[in-house]
C-alpha atoms as an extended CHARMM CRD file, in Angstrom:
* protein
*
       194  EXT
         1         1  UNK       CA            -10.3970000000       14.4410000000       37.3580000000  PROA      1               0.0000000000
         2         2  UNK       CA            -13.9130000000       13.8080000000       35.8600000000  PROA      2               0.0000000000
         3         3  UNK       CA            -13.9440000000       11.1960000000       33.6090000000  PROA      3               0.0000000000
         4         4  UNK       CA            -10.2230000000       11.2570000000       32.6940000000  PROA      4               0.0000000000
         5         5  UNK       CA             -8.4220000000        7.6620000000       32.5630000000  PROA      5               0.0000000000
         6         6  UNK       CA             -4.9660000000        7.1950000000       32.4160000000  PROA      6               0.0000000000
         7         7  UNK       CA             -3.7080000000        5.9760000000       29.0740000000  PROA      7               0.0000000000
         8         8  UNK       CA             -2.5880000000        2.1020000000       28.6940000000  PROA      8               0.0000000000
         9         9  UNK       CA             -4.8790000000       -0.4550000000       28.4210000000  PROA      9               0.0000000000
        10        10  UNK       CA             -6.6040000000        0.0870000000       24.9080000000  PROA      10              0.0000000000
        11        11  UNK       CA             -2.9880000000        1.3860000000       23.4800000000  PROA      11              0.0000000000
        12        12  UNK       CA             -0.8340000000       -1.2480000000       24.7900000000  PROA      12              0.0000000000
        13        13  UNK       CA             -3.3590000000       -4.1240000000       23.7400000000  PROA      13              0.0000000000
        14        14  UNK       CA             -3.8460000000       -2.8180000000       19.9590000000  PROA      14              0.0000000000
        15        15  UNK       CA              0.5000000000       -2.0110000000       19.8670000000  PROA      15              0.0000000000
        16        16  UNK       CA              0.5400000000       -5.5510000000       20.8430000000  PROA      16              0.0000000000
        17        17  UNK       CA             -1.8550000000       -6.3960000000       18.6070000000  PROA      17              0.0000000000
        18        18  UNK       CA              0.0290000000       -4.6470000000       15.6030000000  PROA      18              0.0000000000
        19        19  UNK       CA              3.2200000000       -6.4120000000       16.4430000000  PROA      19              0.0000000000
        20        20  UNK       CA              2.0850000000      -10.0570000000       16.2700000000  PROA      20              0.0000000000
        21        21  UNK       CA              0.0040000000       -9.1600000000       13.3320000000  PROA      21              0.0000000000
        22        22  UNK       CA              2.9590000000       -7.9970000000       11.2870000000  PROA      22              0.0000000000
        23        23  UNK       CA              4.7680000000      -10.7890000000       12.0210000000  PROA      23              0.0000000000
        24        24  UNK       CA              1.7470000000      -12.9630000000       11.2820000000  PROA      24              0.0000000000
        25        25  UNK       CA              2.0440000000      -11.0560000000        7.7510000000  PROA      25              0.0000000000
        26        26  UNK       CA              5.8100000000      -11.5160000000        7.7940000000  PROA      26              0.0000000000
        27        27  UNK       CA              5.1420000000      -15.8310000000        7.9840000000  PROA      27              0.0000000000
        28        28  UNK       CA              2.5310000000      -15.8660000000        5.1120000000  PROA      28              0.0000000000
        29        29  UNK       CA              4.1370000000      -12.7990000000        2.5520000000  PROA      29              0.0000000000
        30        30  UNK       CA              4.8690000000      -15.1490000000       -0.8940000000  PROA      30              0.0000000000
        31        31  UNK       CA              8.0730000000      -13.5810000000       -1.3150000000  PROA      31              0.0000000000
        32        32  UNK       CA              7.7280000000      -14.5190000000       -5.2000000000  PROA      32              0.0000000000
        33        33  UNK       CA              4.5660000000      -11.8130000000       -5.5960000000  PROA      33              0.0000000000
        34        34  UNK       CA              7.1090000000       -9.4150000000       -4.2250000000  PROA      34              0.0000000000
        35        35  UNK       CA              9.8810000000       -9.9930000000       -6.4760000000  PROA      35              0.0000000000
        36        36  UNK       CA              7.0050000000       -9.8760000000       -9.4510000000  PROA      36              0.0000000000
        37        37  UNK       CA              6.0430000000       -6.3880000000       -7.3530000000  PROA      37              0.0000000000
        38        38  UNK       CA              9.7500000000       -4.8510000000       -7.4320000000  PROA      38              0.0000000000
        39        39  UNK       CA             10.2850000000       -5.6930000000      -10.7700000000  PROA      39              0.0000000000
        40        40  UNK       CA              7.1270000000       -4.1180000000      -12.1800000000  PROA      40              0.0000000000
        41        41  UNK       CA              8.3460000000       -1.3190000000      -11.1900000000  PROA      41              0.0000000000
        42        42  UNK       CA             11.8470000000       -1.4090000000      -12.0300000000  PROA      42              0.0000000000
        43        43  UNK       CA             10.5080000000       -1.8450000000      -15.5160000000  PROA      43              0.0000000000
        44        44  UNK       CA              7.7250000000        0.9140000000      -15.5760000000  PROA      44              0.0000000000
        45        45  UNK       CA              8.7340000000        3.9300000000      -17.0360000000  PROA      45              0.0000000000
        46        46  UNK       CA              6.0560000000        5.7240000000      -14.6650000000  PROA      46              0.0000000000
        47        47  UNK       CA              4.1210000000        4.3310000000      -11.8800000000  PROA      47              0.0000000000
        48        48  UNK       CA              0.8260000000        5.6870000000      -10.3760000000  PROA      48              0.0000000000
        49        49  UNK       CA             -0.4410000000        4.9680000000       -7.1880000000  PROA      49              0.0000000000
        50        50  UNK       CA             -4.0940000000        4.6010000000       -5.8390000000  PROA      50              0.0000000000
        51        51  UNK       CA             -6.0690000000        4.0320000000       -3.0080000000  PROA      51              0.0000000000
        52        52  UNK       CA             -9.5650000000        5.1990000000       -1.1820000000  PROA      52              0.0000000000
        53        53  UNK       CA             -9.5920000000        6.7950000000        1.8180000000  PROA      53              0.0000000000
        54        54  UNK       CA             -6.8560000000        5.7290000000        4.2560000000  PROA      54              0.0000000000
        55        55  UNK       CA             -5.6190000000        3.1110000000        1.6800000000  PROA      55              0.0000000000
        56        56  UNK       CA             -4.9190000000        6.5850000000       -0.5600000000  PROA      56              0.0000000000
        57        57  UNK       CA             -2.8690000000        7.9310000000        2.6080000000  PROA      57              0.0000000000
        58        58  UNK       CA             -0.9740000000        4.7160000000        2.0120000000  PROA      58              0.0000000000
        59        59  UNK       CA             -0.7760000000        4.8980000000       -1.4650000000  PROA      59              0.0000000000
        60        60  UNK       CA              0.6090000000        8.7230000000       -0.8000000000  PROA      60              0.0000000000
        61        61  UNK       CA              3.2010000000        7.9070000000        1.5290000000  PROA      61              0.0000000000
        62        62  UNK       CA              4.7210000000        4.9140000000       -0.7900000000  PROA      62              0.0000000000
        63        63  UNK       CA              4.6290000000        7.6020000000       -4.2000000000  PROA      63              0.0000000000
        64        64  UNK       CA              6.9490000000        9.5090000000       -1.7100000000  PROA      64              0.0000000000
        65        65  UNK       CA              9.3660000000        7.1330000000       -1.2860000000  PROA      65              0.0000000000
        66        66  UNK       CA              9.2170000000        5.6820000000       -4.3980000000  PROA      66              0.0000000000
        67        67  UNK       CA             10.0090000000        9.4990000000       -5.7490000000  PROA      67              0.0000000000
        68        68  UNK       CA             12.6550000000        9.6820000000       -3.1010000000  PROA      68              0.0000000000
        69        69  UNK       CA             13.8570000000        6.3800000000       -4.2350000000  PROA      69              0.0000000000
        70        70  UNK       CA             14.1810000000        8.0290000000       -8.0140000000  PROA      70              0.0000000000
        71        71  UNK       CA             11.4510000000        6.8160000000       -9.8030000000  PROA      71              0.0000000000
        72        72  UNK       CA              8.6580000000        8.8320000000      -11.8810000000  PROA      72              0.0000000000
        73        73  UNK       CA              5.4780000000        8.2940000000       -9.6680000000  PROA      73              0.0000000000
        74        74  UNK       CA              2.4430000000       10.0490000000       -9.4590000000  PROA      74              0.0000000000
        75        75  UNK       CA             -0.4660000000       10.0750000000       -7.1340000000  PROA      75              0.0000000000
        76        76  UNK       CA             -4.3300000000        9.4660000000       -9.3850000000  PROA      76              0.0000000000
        77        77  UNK       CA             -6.2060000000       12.1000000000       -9.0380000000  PROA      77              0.0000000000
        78        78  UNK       CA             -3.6930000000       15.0450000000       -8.1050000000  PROA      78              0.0000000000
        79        79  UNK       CA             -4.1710000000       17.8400000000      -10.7860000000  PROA      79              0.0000000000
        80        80  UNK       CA             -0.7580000000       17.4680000000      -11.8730000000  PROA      80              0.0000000000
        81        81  UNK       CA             -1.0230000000       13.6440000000      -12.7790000000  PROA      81              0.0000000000
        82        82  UNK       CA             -0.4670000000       12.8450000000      -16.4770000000  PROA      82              0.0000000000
        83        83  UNK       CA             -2.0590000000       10.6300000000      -18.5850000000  PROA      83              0.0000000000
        84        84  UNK       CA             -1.3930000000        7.2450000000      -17.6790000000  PROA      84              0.0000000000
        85        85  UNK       CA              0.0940000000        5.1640000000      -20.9230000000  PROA      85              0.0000000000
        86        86  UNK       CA              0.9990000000        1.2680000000      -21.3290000000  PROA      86              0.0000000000
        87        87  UNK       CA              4.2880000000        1.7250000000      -20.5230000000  PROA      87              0.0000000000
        88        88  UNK       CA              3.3200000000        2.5740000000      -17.1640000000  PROA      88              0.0000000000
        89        89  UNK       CA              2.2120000000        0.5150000000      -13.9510000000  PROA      89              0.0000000000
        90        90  UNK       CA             -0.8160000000        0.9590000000      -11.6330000000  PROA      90              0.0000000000
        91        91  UNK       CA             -0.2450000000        0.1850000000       -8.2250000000  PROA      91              0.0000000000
        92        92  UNK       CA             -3.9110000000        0.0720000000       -6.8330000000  PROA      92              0.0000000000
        93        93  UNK       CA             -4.0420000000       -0.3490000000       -2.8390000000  PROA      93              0.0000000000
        94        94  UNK       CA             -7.4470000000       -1.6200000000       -1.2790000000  PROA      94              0.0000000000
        95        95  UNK       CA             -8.1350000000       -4.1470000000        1.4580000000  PROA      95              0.0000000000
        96        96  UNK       CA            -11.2570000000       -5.5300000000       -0.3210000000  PROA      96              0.0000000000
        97        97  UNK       CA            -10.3060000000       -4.8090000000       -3.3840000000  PROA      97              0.0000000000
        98        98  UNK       CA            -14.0000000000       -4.2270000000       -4.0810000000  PROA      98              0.0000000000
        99        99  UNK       CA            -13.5810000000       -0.0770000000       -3.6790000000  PROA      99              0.0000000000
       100       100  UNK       CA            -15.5770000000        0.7730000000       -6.5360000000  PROA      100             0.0000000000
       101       101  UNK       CA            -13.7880000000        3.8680000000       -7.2490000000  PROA      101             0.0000000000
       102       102  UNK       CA            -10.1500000000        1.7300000000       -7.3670000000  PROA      102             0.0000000000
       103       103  UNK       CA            -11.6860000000       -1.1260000000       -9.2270000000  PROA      103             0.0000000000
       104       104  UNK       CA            -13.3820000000        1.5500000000      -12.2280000000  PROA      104             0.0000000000
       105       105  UNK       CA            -10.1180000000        3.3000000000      -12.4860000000  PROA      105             0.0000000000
       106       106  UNK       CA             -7.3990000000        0.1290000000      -12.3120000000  PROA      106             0.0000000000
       107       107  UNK       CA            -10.2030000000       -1.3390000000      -15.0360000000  PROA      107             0.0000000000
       108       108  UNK       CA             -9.8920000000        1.6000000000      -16.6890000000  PROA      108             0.0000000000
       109       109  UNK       CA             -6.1040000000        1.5590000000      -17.1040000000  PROA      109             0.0000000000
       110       110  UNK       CA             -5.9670000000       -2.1790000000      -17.6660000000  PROA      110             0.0000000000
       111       111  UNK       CA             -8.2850000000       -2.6750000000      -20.3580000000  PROA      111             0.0000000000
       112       112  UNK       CA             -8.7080000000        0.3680000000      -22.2920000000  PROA      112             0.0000000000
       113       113  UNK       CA             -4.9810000000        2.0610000000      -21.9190000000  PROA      113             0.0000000000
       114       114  UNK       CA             -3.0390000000       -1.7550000000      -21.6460000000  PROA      114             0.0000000000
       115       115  UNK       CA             -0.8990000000       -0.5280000000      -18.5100000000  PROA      115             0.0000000000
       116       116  UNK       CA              0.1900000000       -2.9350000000      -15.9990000000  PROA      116             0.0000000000
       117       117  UNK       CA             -1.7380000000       -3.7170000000      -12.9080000000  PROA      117             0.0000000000
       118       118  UNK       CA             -0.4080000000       -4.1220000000       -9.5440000000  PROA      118             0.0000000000
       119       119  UNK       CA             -2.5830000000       -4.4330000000       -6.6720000000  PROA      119             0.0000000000
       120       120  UNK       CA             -1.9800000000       -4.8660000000       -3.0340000000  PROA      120             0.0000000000
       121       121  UNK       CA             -4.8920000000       -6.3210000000       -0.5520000000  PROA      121             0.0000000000
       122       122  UNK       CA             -5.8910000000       -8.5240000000        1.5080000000  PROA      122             0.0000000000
       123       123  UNK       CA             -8.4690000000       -9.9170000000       -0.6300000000  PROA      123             0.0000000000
       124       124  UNK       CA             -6.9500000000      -13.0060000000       -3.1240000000  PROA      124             0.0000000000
       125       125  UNK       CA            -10.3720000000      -13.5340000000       -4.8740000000  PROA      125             0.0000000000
       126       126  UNK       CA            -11.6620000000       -9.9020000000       -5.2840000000  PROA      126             0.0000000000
       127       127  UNK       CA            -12.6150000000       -8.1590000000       -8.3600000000  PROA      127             0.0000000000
       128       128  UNK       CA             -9.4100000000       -5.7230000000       -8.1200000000  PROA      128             0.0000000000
       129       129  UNK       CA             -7.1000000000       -8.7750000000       -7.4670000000  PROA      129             0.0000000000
       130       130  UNK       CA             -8.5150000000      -11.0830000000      -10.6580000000  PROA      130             0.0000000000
       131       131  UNK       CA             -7.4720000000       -8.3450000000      -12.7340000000  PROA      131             0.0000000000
       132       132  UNK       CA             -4.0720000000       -7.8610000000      -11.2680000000  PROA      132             0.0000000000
       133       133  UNK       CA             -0.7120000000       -8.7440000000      -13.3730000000  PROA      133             0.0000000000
       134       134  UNK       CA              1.4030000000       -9.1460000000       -9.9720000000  PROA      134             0.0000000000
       135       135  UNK       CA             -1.2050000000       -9.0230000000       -6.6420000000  PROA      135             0.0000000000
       136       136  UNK       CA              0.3550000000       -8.6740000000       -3.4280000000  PROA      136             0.0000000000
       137       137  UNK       CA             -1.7070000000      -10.5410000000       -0.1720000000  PROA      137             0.0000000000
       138       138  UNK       CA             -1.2720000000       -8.7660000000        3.3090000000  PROA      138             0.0000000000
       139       139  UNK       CA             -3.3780000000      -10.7430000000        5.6480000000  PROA      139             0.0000000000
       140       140  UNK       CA             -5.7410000000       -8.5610000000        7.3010000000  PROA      140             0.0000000000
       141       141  UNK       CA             -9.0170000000       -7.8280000000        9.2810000000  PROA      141             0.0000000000
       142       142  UNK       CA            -12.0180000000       -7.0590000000        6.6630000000  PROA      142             0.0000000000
       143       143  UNK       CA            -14.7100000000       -4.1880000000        7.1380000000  PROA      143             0.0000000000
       144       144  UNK       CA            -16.8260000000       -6.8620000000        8.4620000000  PROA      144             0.0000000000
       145       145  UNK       CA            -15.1530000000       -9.3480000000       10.3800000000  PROA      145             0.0000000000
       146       146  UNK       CA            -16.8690000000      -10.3730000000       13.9110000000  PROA      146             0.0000000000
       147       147  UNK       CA            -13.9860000000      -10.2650000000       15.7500000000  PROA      147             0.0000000000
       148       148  UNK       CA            -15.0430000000       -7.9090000000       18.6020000000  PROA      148             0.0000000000
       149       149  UNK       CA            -11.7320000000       -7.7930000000       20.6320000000  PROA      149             0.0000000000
       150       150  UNK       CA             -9.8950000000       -6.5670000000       17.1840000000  PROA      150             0.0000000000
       151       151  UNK       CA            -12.8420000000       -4.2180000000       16.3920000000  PROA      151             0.0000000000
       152       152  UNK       CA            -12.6820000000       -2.3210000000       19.7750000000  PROA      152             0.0000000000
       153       153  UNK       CA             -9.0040000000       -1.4160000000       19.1780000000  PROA      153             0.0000000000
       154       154  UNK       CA             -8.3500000000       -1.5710000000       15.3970000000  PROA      154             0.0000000000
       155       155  UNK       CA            -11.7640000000       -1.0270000000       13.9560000000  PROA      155             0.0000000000
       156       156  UNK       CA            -12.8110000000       -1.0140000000        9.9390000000  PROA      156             0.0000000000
       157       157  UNK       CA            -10.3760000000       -1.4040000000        7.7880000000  PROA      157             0.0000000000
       158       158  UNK       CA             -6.7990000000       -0.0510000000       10.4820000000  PROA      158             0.0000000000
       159       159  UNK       CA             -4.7620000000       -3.3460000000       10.2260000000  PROA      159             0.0000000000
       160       160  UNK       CA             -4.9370000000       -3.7260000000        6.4630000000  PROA      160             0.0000000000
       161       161  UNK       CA             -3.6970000000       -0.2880000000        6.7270000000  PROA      161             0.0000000000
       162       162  UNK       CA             -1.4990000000       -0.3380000000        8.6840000000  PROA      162             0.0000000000
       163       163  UNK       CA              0.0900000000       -3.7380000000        7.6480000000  PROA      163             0.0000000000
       164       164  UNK       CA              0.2820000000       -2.3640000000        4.0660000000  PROA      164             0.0000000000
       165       165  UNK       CA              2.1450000000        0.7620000000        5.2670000000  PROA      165             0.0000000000
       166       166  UNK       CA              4.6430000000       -0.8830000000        7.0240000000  PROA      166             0.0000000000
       167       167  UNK       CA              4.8800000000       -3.8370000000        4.0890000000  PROA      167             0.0000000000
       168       168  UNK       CA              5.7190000000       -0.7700000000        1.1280000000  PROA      168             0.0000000000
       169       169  UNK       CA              8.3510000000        0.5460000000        3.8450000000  PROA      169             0.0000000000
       170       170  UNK       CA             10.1300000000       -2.5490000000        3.9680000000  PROA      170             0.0000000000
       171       171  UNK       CA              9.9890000000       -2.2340000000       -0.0120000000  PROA      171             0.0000000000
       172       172  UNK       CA             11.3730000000        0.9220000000        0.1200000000  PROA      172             0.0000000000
       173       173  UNK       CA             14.3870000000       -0.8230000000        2.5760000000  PROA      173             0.0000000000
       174       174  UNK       CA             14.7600000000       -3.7410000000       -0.0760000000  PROA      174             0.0000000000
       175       175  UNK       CA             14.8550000000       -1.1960000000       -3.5260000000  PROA      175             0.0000000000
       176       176  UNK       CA             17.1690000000        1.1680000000       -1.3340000000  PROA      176             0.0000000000
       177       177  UNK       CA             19.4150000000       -1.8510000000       -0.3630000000  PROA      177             0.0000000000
       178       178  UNK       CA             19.2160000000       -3.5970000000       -4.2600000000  PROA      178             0.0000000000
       179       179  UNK       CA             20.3820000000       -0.2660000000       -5.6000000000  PROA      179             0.0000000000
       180       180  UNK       CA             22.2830000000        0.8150000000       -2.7400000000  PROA      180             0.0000000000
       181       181  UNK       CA             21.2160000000        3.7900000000       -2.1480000000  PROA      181             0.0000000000
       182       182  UNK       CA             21.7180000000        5.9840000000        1.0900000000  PROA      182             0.0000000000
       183       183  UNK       CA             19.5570000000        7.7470000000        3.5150000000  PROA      183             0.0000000000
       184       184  UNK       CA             21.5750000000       10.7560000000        1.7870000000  PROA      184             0.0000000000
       185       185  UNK       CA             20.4760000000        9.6990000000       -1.6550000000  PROA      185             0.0000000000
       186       186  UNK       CA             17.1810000000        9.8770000000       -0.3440000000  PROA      186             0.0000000000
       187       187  UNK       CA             17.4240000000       13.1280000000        1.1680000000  PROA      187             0.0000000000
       188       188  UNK       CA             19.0120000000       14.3600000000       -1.4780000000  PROA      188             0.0000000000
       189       189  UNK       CA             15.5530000000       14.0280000000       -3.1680000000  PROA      189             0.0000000000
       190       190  UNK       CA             13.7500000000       15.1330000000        0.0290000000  PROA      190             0.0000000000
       191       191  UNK       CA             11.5490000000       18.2740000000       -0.5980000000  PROA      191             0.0000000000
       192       192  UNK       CA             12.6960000000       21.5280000000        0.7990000000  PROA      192             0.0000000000
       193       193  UNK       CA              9.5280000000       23.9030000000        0.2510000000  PROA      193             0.0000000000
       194       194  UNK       CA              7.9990000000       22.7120000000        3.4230000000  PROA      194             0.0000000000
């Protein structure tokens, strides 16, 4: 077998890891920033998403089901993104909300276009979260955090991630059940040129 090992150890310890994380996240969510969150974007007439690097996979994933939920949402920096206006809210996903990329562009829309600013980290006191007009804390493991255990198994930036992924699914579950809307309803809006 060479050096082939049998999966297990690594996986189980960082699924384990991911599930008391969440529910750390789950005991210190301030359930008011997400009302503030949902009803941003009930009230935007369009909402953009952004994020760097994984964060934009994130970012990607939630314009999905917010588009699947019925809303006009675009992704920043797709070629067929409008202009943003004031009427519209930027949802801008980083973990250190220090991205400099996230920060120039949610400044950008913020200051010289007046549209609202919603940001999601895990960073209260970051750059990206002092300009936020509803900020959304996940409770995460920095970039640079010493925690070697967590770093072997999760490393960089994986369980702000990953937390924020599974936190703007839940969203989706709340908007579907406030509206009550249907897996069908969804699918209805499901593409089909795959």
């Amino acid at each position: 077998m060479g050096g082939l090992q049998l999966v297990g150890e690594a996986l189980f310890k960082f699924l384990d890891t991911i599930e008391k994380h969440v529910r750390e996240v789950r005991k210190e969510l301030d359930l008011r920033q997400v009302e503030e969150l949902i009803k941003a974007i009930d009230e935007a007439k369009s909402v953009f998403v952004l994020g760097a690097g994984r964060s934009g996979f994130v970012a990607k994933a939630f314009a999905m089901r917010l588009m699947h939920l019925g809303y006009n949402v675009y992704v920043v920096g797709e070629t067929v993104t409008p202009r943003i206006r004031k009427e519209d809210l930027l949802i801008a996903i980083s973990g250190s909300g220090e991205t400099t990329s996230v920060v120039s562009i949610s400044r950008k829309a913020k200051e010289l276009i007046g549209s609202k600013l919603a940001v999601i980290t895990q960073n209260k006191d970051s750059t990206l979260a002092k300009m936020g007009d509803v900020v959304v804390v996940l409770k995460g493991k920095s970039k640079t955090e010493k925690n070697e255990e967590i770093a072997k198994i999760a490393p960089l930036g994986t369980m702000f991630e990953l937390t924020a992924l599974i936190f703007l699914d839940g969203l989706t579950a709340e908007i579907m059940n406030r509206k009550n809307l249907t897996e069908k309803d969804l699918e209805a809006r499901h593409a089909v040129l795959e």
